[in-house]
Every structure is written in structure tokens, then in C-alpha cells.
C-alpha positions in Angstrom: -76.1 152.7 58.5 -78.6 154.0 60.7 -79.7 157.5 59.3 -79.4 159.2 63.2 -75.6 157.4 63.3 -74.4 158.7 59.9 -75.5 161.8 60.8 -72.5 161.7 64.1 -70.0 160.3 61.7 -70.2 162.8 58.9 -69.4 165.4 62.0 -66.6 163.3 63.0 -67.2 163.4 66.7 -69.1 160.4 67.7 -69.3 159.2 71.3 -70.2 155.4 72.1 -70.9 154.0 75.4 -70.0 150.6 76.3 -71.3 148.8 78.9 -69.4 145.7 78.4 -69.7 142.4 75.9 -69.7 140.1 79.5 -72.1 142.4 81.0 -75.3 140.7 81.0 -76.7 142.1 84.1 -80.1 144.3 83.4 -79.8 147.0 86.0 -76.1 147.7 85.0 -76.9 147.9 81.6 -79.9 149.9 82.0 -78.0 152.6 84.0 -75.1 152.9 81.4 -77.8 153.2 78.4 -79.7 155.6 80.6 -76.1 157.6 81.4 -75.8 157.6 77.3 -79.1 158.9 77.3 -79.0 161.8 79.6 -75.7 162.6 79.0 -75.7 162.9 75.1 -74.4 160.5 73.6 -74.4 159.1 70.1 -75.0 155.7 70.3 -74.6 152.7 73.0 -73.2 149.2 72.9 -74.3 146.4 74.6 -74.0 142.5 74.9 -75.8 140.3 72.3 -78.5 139.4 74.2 -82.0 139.9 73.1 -83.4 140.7 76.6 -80.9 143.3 76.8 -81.7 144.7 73.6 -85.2 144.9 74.6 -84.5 146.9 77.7 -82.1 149.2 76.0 -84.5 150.1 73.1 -87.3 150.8 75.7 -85.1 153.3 77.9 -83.6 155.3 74.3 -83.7 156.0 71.0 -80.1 156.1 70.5 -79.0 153.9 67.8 -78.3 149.8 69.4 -75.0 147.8 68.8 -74.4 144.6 70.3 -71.3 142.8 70.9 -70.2 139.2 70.7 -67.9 137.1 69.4 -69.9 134.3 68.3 -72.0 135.1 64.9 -74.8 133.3 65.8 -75.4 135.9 68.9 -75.9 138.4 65.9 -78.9 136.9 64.6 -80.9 137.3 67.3 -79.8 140.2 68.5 -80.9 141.7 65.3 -84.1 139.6 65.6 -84.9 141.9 68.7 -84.0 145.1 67.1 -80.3 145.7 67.4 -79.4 148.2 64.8 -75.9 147.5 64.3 -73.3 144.9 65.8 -69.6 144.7 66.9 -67.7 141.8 67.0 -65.2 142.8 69.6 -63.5 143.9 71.3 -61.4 141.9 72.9 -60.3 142.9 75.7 -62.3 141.3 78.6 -61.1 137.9 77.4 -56.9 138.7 77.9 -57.4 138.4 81.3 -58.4 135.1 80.9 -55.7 134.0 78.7 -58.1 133.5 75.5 -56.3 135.5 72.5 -58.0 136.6 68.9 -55.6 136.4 66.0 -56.1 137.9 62.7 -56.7 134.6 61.2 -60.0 133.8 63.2 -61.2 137.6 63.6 -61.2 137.3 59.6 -63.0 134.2 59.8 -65.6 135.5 62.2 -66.1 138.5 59.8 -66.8 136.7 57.0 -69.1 134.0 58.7 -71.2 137.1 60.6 -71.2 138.8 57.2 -72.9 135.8 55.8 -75.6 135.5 58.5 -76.2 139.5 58.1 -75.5 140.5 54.8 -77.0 144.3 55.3 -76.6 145.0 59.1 -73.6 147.8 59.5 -70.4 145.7 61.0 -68.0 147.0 62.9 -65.2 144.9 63.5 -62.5 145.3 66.3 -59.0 144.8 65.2 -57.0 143.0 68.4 -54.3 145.0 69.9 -52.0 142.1 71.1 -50.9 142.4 66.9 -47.8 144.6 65.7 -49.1 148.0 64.1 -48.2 146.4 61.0 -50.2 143.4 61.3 -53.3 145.3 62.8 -53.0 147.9 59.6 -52.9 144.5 57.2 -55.9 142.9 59.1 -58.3 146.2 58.7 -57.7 146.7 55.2 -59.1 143.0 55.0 -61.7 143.5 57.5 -63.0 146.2 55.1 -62.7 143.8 51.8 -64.6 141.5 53.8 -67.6 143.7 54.7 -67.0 145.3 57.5 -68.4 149.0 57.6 -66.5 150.2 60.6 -63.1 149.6 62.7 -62.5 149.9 66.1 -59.5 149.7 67.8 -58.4 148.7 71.3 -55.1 149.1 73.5 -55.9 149.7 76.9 -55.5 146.7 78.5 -51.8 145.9 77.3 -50.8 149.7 78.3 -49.0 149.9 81.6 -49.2 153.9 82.6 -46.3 155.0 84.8 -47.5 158.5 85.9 -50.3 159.7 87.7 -52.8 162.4 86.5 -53.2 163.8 82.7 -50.0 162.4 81.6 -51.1 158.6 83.3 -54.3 159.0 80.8 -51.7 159.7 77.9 -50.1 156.5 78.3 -53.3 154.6 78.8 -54.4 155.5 75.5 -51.3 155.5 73.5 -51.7 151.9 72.3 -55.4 152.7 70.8 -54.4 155.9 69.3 -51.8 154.5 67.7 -53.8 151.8 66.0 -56.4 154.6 65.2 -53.5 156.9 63.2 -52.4 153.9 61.3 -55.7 152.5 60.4 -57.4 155.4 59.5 -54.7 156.3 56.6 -55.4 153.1 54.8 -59.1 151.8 55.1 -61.7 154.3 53.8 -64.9 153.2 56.4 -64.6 155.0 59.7 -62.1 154.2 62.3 -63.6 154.6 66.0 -60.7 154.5 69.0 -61.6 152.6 71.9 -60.2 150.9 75.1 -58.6 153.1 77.5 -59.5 156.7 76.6 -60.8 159.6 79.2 -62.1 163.0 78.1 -58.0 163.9 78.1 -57.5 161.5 75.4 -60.5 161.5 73.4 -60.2 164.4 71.2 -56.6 163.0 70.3 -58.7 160.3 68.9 -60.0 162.7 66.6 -56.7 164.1 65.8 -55.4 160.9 65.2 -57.7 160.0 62.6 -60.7 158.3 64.4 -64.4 159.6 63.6 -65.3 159.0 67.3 -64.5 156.8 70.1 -65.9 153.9 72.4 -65.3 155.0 76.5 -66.6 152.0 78.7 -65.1 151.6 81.9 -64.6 155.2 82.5 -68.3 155.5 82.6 -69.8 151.6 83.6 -68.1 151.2 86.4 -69.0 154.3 88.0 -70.8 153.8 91.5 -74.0 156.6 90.6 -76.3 157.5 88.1 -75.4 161.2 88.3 -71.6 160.4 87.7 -71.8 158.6 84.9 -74.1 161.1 83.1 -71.4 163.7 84.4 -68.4 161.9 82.8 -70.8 161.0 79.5 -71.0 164.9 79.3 -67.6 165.5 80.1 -66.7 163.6 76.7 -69.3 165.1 74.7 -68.4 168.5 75.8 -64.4 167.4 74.9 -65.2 165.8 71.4 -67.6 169.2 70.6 -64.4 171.5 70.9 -62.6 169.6 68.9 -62.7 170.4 64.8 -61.9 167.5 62.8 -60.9 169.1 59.6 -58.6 171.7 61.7 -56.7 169.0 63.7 -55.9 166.3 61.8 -52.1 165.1 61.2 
């Protein structure tokens, strides 16, 4: 793992920024990764593309992870200096009516893992499984070489109240998958998809050893409020003490 990441982890409060596996647009991706930047971050996520990867690494030197969901993606992303990939998540292709079962995220573990033998993997377990069946699929994630989970959730959750309580129910799914996961696999767990600076130190309570926040921050209309809500996690994740709050 890269020495600056496993450095967050051991503290158990890592913050990624996401600005989207689809997102392939340069000046949208620059702002998030400068937002990351600024607003102190631990590391950013991007789409596989090498171009973007170029950009990113010439705007920070915060730690690179690029998304896909096709191996091959990988490769050269790495090529162009990505220092670690995801495959996942998921959750931009629901909408579209394309599902990822166990069976096939397995496959695309195994097949990436193949093509990259020492680049850290995170993997993201799909949230449209039972708790059961997500716990099962981690644990062979892990046996399959993958050095880090991530969860997801916050597309299927339907929040019925407004305000604090609304961001509660957003997150439930993910934080769910975060408490079961991170009692059985022994890599870290990182909680993503739907969480706010409410919800993200329940992450850590839950287990998680940070989270991933994309949407919260991407699709913000200014520069100055996306490093505001980047802070506004980092600030929530610092008060929070991992070895006092764990259940």
C-alpha cells in the first residue's frame, strides 16, 4: 500500500473523495481533486482513464485510485501512475438497469488480480445482495487478493425524513454492510455511497477504517463549497476515536 495511505488507515479515519467512475470530464475532475486537496483529504478516486490520472497527479500528491469495472482499464491506468484501483462501485450503473452479482464481481477480482499482481485492490461488495450474501462475498474478495472493501447502499435507501435524521436513513444500508463486513475480513473496510459529515463517523463506529463521500462533494456548484464540505468531513472523522467507539 502506498506508504502516505497506510499511514491514514493505521489512524482509522481516512477520507476519500470520489468524483465518479462515469466522470470523464477534466474540469470536473480537476475541481474535486483540487477540493481533496485543499480541503484535506486522504486520498482521491477517479475514473480509469490515463489522461485523468495525468491531470490528477499534476494538481496533488495525494495518493491516486481509479475505478472501473473492466480489468483491462486497470493496466493502463497504472501505466500512467495510478497508485491503487477500485473496481466499483456500483452504483451509477442501477440506474440503468445493469446489476453486479457476486459471481461476476469474484470473477473480475481474480482476472484484475491477474493483470496486477502487486497494485493494492480494493474491491466494492454490491449492495443489491442480502447482508448475508455481501458478508460471504468479502470474505472471498479477501482470499482472492483484494487488500481493501468498500461498501455501498445509497442508492437503494429511500430516506423518509428531512434534516439529520433523512442523512441517517441514507446511510443505513452502507453502514450496515460496513458492521457486518468489518467483523469477518481482516483488510480494511471503507463505507461509501450515501454518507454526510452526520453519518461518517458512524462509519467509524461501525467498523469502517474511513469512508468514500462523492456526491456530497462532486456535485457541488463552487470550488469554495466543495473544499468547505471536504473540511467539514475531515473535521467530523478527527473527533472521532476509533478505539473508543467501536461496537
Amino acid at each position: 500500500m502506498h506508504p502516505q495511505l497506510q499511514q491514514v488507515f493505521d489512524q482509522g479515519r481516512v477520507l476519500k473523495v470520489i468524483s465518479g467512475l462515469n466522470n470523464f470530464d477534466p474540469k470536473r475532475v480537476a475541481a474535486t481533486v483540487k477540493a481533496a486537496e485543499r480541503g484535506g483529504a486522504s486520498f482521491v478516486d477517479i475514473a480509469a482513464a490515463p489522461d485523468l490520472v495525468k491531470l490528477a497527479k499534476s494538481l496533488t500528491n495525494l495518493p491516486i485510485c481509479v475505478s472501473a469495472v473492466e480489468p483491462q482499464q486497470f493496466v493502463i491506468a497504472t501505466e500512467a501512475g495510478a497508485d491503487l484501483i477500485e473496481i466499483g462501485n456500483f452504483d451509477s450503473f442501477y440506474a440503468q438497469g445493469r446489476r453486479f452479482e457476486a459471481e461476476e464481481v469474484l470473477a473480475l477480482t481474480k482476472e484484475t488480480r491477474s493483470l496486477l499482481p502487486k497494485i493494492t485492490l480494493s474491491v466494492t461488495v454490491p449492495h443489491i445482495l442480502p447482508l448475508d450474501q455481501q458478508v460471504q462475498l468479502a470474505e472471498e474478495l479477501v482470499q482472492a487478493g483484494a487488500d481493501m472493501i468498500q461498501t455501498e447502499g445509497g442508492t437503494s435507501s429511500q430516506p423518509r425524513s428531512a434534516g439529520t435524521l433523512g442523512l441517517i436513513e441514507k446511510a443505513a444500508p452502507t453502514l450496515a454492510a460496513a458492521y457486518e463486513i468489518s467483523r469477518v475480513v481482516t483488510v480494511p473496510v471503507l463505507c461509501a455511497s450515501g454518507l454526510s459529515n452526520v453519518t461518517a463517523p458512524m462509519a467509524i463506529a461501525a467498523g469502517a477504517k474511513g469512508v468514500g463521500v462523492g456526491s456530497a462533494i462532486n456535485q457541488l456548484d463552487n470550488e469554495v463549497a466543495m473544499v468547505a464540505a471536504v473540511r467539514s468531513l475531515v473535521e467530523a472523522l478527527a473527533a472521532v476515536s476509533p478505539n473508543r467507539v467501536r461496537v
